[in-house]
N, C-alpha and C positions, 0 to 999 in steps of 0.2 A: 707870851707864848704864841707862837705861829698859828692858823688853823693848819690842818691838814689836809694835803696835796689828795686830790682827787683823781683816781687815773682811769682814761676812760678811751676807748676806741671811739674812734669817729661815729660808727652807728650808734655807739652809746652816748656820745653828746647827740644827734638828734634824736635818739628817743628823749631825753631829757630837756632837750629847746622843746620839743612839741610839745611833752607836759606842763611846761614852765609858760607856753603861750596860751594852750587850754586852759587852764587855770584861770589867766588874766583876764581873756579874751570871753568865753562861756562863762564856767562855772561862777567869777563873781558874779556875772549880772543874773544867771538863773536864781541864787543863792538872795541876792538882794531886792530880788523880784517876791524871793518866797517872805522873805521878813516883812517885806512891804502889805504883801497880802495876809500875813497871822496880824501885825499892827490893826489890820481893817478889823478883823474881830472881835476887837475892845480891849479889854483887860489881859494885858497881857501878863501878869502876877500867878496866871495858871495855865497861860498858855502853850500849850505841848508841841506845837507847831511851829511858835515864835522861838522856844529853847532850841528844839532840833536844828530851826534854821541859822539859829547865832551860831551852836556849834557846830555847824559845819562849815559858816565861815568864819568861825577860830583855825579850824582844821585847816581848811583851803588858804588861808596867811600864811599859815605855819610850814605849809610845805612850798608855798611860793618863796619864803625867806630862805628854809634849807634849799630848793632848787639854785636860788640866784647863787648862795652862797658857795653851793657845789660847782656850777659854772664858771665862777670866779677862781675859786682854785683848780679847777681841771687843767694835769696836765694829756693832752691826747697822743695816744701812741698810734703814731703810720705806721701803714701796712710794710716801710724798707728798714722801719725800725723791728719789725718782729722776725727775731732769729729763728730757723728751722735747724741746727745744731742743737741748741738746747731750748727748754722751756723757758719761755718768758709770758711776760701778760702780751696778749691777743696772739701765742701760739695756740693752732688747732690739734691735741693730743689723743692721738690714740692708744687707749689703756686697754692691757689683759689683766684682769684676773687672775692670780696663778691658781689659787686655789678652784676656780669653778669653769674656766677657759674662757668665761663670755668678753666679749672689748666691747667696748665704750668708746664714744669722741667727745671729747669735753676742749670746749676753747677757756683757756683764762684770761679771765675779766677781773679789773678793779671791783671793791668791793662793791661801790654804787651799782654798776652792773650786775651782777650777778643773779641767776634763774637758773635753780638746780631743773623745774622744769622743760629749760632749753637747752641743758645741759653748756650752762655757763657759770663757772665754779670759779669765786673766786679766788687770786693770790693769798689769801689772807686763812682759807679753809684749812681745815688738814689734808686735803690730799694736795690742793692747790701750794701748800707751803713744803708738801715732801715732792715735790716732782719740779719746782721751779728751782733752775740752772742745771739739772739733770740731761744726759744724750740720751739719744735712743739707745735703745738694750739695756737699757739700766733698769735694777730690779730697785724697789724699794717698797720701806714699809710704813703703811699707814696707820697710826694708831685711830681707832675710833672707839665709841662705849664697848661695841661687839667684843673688843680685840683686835687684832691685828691684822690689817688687809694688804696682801703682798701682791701689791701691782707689776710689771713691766711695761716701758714705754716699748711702744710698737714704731711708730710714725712719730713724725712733727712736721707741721706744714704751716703754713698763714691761713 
């Protein structure tokens, strides 16, 4: 079995190299600095200090392993690959509401990407998977728990 292809816009491979070299580069040594100081404590069999710090660098492996491994499968979408026609991953979408008139921009991003807080939703979402290969004016509907959310594309840009 293959892993799975990681699809990521260019800004999203460097937020993911940064991560992947902070990790290396900081957080082991802060992390093996802190072991090395609960060790000074003595008995480490209770100590709260010593646990917190192995698992955090359990944590900080584990995501240096998934970051490498994301990297390695990344494929990155350019800015002359993203259609303005229709939705594709790294089109910037403007959505209305039908039902309440408000629009929205939302860019789709792979899933690695993705911050509903930045309003980057990925391919893989429900609105991200009814609105991708869609043109503008197209109405469609979203299912969510709510029920059904009837978007129209307004825009599409990079």
């Amino acid at each position: 079995m293959s892993e799975k292809e990681v699809i990521l816009t260019q800004d999203g491979l460097r937020k993911l190299e940064e991560e992947l070299e902070h990790l290396k580069s900081v957080k082991r040594r802060e992390v093996a600095e802190r072991i090395k100081v609960a060790i000074g404590y003595g008995d480490i069999s209770e100590n709260s200090e010593y646990e917190d710090a192995k698992n955090e660098q359990a944590f900080i492996e584990g995501r240096v392993i998934t970051l490498e491994k994301m990297l390695r499968n990344a494929r990155i979408i350019n800015d002359d690959e993203i259609d303005t026609d229709v939705v594709s991953i790294g089109s910037k979408v403007v959505l209305e509401d039908l039902e309440f008139g408000e629009k929205e921009v939302y860019t789709i991003v792979g899933t690695a990407e993705s911050d509903p807080s930045q309003n980057k939703i990925s391919n893989e979402s429900p609105v991200g998977k009814a609105i991708l290969g869609k043109k503008k004016g197209s109405i469609v509907d979203v299912n969510v728990p709510a029920g059904i959310i009837q978007y129209k594309i307004v825009d599409i840009n990079k």
